[in-house]
C-alpha positions, 0 to 999 in steps of 0.5 A, spaced: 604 516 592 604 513 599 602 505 599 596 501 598 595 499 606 594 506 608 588 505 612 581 507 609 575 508 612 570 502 609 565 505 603 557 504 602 556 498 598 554 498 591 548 495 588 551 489 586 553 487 593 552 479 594 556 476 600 557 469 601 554 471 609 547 473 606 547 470 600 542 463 601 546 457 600 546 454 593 545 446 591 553 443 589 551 442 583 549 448 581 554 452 576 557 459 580 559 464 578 566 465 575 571 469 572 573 475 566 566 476 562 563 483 561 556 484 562 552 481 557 548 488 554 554 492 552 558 485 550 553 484 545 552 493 543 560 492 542 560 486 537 555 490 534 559 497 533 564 493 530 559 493 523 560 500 523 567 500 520 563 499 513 560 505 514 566 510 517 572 506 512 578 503 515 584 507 515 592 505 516 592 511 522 585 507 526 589 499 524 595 502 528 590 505 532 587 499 534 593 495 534 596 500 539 590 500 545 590 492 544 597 491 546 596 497 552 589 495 555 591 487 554 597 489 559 591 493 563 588 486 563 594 481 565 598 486 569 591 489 572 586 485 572 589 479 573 596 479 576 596 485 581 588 485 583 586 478 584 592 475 586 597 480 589 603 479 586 607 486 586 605 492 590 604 499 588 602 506 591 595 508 591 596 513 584 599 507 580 593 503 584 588 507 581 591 507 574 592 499 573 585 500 575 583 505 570 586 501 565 584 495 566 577 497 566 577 502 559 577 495 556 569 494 558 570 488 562 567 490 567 568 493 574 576 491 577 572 488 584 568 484 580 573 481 575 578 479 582 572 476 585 570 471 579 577 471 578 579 468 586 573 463 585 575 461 579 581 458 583 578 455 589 574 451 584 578 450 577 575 444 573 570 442 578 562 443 577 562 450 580 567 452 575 563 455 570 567 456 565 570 450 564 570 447 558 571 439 561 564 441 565 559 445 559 563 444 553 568 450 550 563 454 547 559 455 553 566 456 557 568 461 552 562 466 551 556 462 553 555 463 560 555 470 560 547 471 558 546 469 564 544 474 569 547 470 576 553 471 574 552 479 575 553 480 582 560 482 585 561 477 591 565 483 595 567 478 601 572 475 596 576 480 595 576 485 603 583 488 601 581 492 595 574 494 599 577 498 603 579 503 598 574 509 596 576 510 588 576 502 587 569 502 590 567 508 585 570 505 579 565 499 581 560 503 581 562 507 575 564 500 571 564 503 564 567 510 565 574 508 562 572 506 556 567 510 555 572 516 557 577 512 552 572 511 546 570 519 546 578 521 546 578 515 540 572 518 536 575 526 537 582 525 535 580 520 529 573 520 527 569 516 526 573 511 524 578 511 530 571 508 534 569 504 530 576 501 528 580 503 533 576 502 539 570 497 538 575 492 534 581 493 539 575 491 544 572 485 542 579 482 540 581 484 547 575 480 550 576 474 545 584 474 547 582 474 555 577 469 554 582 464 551 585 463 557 578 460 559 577 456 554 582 454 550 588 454 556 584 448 559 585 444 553 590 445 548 597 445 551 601 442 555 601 440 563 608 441 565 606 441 572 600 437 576 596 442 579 588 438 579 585 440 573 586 442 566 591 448 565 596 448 560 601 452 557 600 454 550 605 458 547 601 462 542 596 463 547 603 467 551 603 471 545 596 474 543 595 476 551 602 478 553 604 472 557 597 469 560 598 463 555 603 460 561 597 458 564 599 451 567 605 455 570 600 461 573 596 455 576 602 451 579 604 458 583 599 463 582 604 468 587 609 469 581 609 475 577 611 471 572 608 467 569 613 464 564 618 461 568 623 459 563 627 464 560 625 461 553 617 463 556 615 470 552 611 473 558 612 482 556 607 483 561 612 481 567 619 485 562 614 491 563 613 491 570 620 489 572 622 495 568 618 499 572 620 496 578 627 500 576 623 506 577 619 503 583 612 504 580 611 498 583 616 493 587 616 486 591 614 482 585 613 475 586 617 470 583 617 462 582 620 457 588 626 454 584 624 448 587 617 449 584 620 451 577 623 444 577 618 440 579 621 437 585 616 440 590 611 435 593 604 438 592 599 440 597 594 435 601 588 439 597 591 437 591 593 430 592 586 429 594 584 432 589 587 428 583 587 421 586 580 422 586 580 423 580 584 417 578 581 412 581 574 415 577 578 413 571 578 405 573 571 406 576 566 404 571 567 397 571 565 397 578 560 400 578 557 396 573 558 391 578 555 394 584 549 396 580 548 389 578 550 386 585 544 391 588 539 389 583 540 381 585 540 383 593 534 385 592 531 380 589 533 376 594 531 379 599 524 380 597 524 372 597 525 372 604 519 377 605 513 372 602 507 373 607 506 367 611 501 362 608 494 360 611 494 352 615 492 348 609 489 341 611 493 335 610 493 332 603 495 324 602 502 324 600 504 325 594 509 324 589 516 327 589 516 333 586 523 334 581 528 340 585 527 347 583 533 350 580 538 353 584 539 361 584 544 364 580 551 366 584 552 373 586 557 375 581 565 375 582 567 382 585 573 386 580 579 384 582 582 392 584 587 395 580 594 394 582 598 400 585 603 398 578 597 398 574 594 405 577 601 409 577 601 406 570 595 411 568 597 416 573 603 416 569 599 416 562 594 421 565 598 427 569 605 431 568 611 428 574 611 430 580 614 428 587 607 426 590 605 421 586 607 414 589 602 418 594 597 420 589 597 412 587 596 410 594 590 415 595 587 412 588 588 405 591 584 407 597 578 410 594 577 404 589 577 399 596 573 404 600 568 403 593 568 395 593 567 396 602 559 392 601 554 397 604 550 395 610 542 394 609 
């Protein structure tokens, strides 16, 4: 075993290359591509195989069967796919690299490249509009499952992820995505009959892509926010158990270098007592771990997300004042028409007439809300976000966006 930054000769891309230098631009309102779905063909053949446990009968060995691969893959999924491939946070020798790969894919979530590219872009845009499955943007259904019958999301974006590139037997699992399982489902059908694959295989299967798509869904709307990150994170403890730690979400967000992902002792995270155990062996070694300042929430947040969550707080008090800017237009318009009549021709002059009664006056402009006081905004921010050490500076921020909003616009 020898370390992972031996340098490799690059390898031929694969089919389903796209990179952000060749890829035409897209609008900003279109939906990108995101993170941990398999493709849509064999998820949909996988869910179906499961019915045929009517047929083949379910026996203790293939439950315990299914149980066990469960609990192996879902820590191919954590500690593979996520923690070590997409975000780096250990290292390992290029043997123990390849098996974690291995791993992780006999679970049919598709190729390991593919799964971190999605992954990293899922953290550059986490809950905005290019966050495809955010359930704040297309509701939690289309954020668990939904987004994966589109054929845009198949490509693999390889100039996200140019440290795994480099590696020929990464660049052959990309290409082979569902050789691992297909490995694994055979062993289960020699060793247990048909029931250990309909049971043991299929049925671990698609409890593994429903537990992985939780931390999509459901980690973005229940729990609780122990740390203001910019969007909607949150840590669930049950979610921890049924996916070997992952439920720390908020916690994973906050400091996505850590291997561990539950930063309080109390934190049930077996992915992370796993991989600390194989450090005493070195199997794998330098493992990330949480900034004890961060982990007691007294580090100042970065520029991006102050930016990120003050717009987001001054959006919360802008609905009144958008109400008024559009009334406010409206009514400039009309008066600017008035004062754009075409000239009147010269008339003859008429014998005096009568005083003509006044036409009435134009209704004043409407009076401008009043902006909210830095008070009123921290008051909400502090209803709206965890503590954190920036949020006089959040508050201050929000305030300017609300002044910037009322500045009159030129005509």
């Amino acid at each position: 075993m020898f370390p992972i930054e031996a340098q490799i000769l690059p390898t031929r891309q694969p089919a389903n290359y796209v990179s952000r230098m060749t890829s035409p631009a897209r609008p900003a309102s279109e939906f990108d591509d995101d993170i941990i779905h398999p493709s849509k063909v064999p998820f949909v053949l996988v869910h179906i195989a499961c019915l045929g446990a009517l047929w083949s009968g379910v026996t203790i060995p293939t439950l315990i069967l299914c149980a066990v691969l469960y609990v192996v893959r879902m820590f191919g999924v954590t500690a593979g796919y996520h923690r070590y491939f997409s975000h780096r946070t250990f290292r390992t020798g290029r043997a123990m690299q390849f098996l974690f790969a291995f791993l992780a894919q006999s679970t049919a979530q598709r190729g390991i490249l593919w799964w971190a590219a999605k992954h990293r872009h899922h953290h550059r845009h986490s809950d905005t509009e290019h966050d495809v499955h955010s359930p704040r943007q297309r509701g939690f259904l289309y954020a668990h499952v939904g987004w994966i019958f589109s054929a845009e999301h198949d490509k693999t974006d390889f100039d996200a992820i140019p440290d795994l590139t480099k590696y020929p037997e990464l660049m052959w699992l990309e290409r082979h995505q569902y050789t691992p399982a297909t490995v694994l489902a055979v062993l289960c059908a020699l060793g247990f009959g048909w029931a250990g694959l309909f049971v043991g295989f299929f049925w671990s299967t698609v409890l593994l892509y429903h537990g992985t798509f939780f931390i999509n869904s459901l980690a973005h709307v229940h729990g609780r926010q122990r740390y203001v990150t910019g969007d909607d994170s949150r840590n669930n403890w049950w979610l921890a158990i049924i996916t070997l730690g992952e439920g720390w979400h908020n916690n994973h967000h906050a400091y996505q270098r850590s291997t561990r992902q539950g930063f309080r002792w109390y934190e049930f995270d077996p992915t992370f007592y796993t991989l600390k155990v194989m450090s005493w062996a070195r199997l794998v070694y330098d493992l990330g771990a949480p900034p004890a300042d961060l982990v007691r929430n007294e580090r100042p947040l970065g520029r991006a997300v102050i930016e990120k969550v003050a717009r987001q707080l001054a959006a919360s008090f802008q609905e009144k004042q958008a109400r008024f800017g559009e009334l406010r237009q409206a009514m400039h318009a009309e008066l600017h028409a008035e004062r754009h009549f075409p000239p009147m021709p010269d008339m003859p002059r008429m014998p005096s007439m009568p005083s003509m009664p006044s036409m009435p006056t134009m209704p004043s402009m409407p009076d401008m809300p009043s902006l909210p006081t830095l008070a009123e905004i921290r008051a909400r921010a502090e209803q709206l976000y965890a503590q954190t050490p920036s949020m006089d500076e959040i508050v201050s921020r929000a305030r300017e966006l609300l002044e910037q909003r009322q500045q009159p616009t030129a005509t």
